[in-house]
C-alpha positions in Angstrom: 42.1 -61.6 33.6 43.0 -64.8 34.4 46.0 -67.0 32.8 46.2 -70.5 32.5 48.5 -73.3 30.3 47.1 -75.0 27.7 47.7 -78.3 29.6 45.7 -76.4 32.8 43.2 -75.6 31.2 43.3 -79.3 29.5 43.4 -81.0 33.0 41.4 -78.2 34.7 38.5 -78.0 31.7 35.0 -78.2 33.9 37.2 -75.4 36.2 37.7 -73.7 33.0 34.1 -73.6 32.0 33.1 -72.6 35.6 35.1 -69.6 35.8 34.0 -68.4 32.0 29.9 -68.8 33.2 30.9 -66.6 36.3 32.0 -64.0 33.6 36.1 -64.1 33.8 37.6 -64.3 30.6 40.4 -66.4 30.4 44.1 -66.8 28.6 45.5 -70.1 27.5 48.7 -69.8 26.8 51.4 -72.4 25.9 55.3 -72.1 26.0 54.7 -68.3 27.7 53.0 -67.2 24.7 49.1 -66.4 24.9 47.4 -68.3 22.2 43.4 -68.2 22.9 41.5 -66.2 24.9 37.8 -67.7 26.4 35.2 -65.7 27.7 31.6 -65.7 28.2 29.3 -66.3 25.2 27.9 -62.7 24.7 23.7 -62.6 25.0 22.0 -62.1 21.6 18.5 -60.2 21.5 15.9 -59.6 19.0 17.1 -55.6 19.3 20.5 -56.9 18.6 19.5 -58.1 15.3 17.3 -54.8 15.0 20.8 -52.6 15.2 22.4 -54.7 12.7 19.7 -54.5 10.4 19.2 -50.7 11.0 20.1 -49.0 8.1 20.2 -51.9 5.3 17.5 -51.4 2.8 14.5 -53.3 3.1 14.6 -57.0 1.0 13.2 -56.7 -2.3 11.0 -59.4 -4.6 14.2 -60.9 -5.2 15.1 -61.9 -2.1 12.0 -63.4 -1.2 12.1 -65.5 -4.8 15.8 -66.6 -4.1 14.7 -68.1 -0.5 11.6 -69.7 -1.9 14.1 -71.5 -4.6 16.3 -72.2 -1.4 13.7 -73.9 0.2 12.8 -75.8 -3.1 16.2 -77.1 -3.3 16.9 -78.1 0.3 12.9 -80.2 0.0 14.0 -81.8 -3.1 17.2 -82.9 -1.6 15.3 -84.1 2.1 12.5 -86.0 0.1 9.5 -87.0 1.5 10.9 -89.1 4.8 7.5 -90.9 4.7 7.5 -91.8 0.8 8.3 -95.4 2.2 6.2 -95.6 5.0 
């Protein structure tokens, strides 16, 4: 793992970025004390969401009518953007 200063990694941010896309994860630290570590974004896949959901019980009526409403809200809010037009 890699270490850098806060004010490196300030002056040195494209270099930064570089090394996290080839996969290093690297500390920032600042007066000697580590206070962030950067790393590659981690890769999300559909079977991802498929583990997280394994187990919780399928949504019920509810659910469905509480994002319906959700929706209703957020369209009343928007408008119609061509009410003027």
């Amino acid at each position: 793992m890699r270490t850098m200063t806060a004010t490196e990694a300030s002056r040195n941010f494209s270099d930064l970025l570089d090394a996290i896309e080839r996969g290093e994860t690297v500390t920032i630290t600042r007066g000697n004390q580590p206070i962030a570590e950067i790393g590659p974004a981690r890769r999300r896949t559909g079977a991802d969401l498929r583990a997280a959901l394994a187990g919780l019980p399928a949504p019920d009526d509810r659910f469905e009518e509480d994002i319906a409403a959700a929706v209703r809200l957020l369209d009343s809010e928007r408008g119609d953007p061509w009410a003027d037009a």
